[in-house]
C-alpha positions, -999 to +999 in steps of 0.1 A: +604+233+432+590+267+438+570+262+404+560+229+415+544+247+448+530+276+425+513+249+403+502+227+434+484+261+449+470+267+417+458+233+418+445+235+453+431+268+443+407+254+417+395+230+438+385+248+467+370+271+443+352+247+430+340+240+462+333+270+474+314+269+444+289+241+451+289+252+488+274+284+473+251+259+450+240+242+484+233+272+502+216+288+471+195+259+474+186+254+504+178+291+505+158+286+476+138+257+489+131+277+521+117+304+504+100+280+485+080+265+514+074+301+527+056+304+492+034+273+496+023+276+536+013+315+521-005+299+494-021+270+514-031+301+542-050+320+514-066+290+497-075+283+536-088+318+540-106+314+503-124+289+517-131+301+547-145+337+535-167+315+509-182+298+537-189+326+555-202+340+525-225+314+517-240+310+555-243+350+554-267+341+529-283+314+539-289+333+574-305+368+551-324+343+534-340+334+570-346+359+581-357+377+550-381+346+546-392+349+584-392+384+592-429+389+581-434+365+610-411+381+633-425+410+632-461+399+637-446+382+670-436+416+681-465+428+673-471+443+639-505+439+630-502+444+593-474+417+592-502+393+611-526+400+586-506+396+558-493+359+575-537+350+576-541+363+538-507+339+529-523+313+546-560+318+544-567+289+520-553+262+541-574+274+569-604+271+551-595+234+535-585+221+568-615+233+589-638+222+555-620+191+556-628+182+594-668+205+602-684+207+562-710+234+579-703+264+564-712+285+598-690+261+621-659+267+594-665+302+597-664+301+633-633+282+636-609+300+616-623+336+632-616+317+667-586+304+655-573+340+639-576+355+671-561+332+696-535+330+671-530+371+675-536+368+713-508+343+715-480+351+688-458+361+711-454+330+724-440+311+690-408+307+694-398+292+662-414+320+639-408+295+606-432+271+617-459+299+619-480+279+602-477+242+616-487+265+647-518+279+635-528+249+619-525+232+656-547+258+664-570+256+642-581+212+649-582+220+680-612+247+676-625+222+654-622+197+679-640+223+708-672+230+680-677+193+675-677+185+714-700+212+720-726+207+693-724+171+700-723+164+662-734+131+647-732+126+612-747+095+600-735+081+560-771+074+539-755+038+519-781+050+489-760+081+486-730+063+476-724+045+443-705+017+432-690+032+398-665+056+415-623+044+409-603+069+418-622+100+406-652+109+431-680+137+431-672+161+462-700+154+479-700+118+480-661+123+496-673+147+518-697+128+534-674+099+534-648+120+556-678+126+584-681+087+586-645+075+592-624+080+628-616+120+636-580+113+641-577+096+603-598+127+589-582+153+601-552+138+585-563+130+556-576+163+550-542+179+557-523+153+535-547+155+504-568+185+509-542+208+518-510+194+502-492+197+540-458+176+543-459+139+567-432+155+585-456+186+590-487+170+598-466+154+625-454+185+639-491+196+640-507+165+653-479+159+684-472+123+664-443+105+648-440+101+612-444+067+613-477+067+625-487+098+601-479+071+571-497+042+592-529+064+597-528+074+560-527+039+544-554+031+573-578+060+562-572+056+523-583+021+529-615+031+550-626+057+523-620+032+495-646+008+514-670+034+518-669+049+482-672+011+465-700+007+487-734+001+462 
């Protein structure tokens, strides 16, 4: 009898080692798949943070780019006269195309862009969106246009036996020019921004105070108008 007890512990024994065993297994586990998770939320908090540094990274550069592009004209806001002249050599040439584009007299053009250079220096200060320094002075610039035409009371009159009939697409100068004077002031002086000077529809709308829609419109309406004067025989 007493064996048959010894052997029945034994027995027992065994099997609540073996459980104790697995209970181990389970906690081992579960321990395991704790430390597990732990792992993965640090992993997903540095990916996170990855991303988030290369985001900020990539704005930081974005924003030195800015600034690096605009400081020239930041400075000539606050007053930095060699900035302001280096802003009317960088965009000298568009001055001169735009105010050819819209007076043709030598003398007026000249007047316009000097008149236009120093209101522009006179008012800097007041841009407050320094990347759009020159959609400003461009603004600037029609409008002096504008005041020499109104106050010379200029008429220019289109002579039919200066135009042939044998142009297509490709035109003498002249014969363009003098088209320009004939056709309405508002299609001119977009033409002359669009073509002459290469400037963006969603610039020339920013200049003129109009929507892009009727930038586009205006275009297709002066193209059409300078076609009918330059077939003219």
């Amino acid at each position: 009898m007493y064996n048959s007890y010894f052997n029945n512990f034994f027995g027992y024994e065994k099997i609540f080692n073996f459980i104790n065993l697995n209970i181990k297994k389970d906690i081992l586990n579960e321990k395991l798949n704790v430390i597990k998770q732990q792992i993965n939320k640090i992993c997903e908090i540095n990916i996170s943070k990855s991303k988030n540094e290369k985001e900020n990274v990539e704005n930081n550069v974005v924003n030195y780019n800015k600034l690096k592009k605009y400081s020239t004209e930041y400075k000539a806001s606050k007053g930095d006269k060699q900035a302001f002249v280096q802003l009317i050599t960088e965009n000298k040439l568009s001055l001169y195309r735009v105010s050819k584009g819209i007076l043709k007299n030598e003398e007026q053009v000249e007047d316009a862009i000097q008149n236009t250079i120093l209101k522009a220096y006179e008012n800097i200060e007041k841009l407050k969106k320094h990347e759009y320094f020159k959609t400003w002075i461009i603004r600037i610039l029609i409008n002096e246009c504008k005041i020499i035409i109104k106050k010379e009371k200029r008429v220019i009159y289109l002579e039919e036996n200066n135009i042939k009939s044998d142009y297509e697409d490709k035109y003498k100068d002249m014969d363009l020019e003098r088209a320009l004077n004939v056709i309405d002031k508002d299609l001119r002086e977009l033409i002359v921004l669009y073509y002459f000077d290469d400037t963006p529809q969603k610039e020339i709308a920013k200049i003129l105070n109009i929507n892009e829609v009727t930038v586009r419109t205006r275009l297709l309406r002066g193209r059409k108008k300078l076609y009918e004067l330059l077939k003219l025989e």
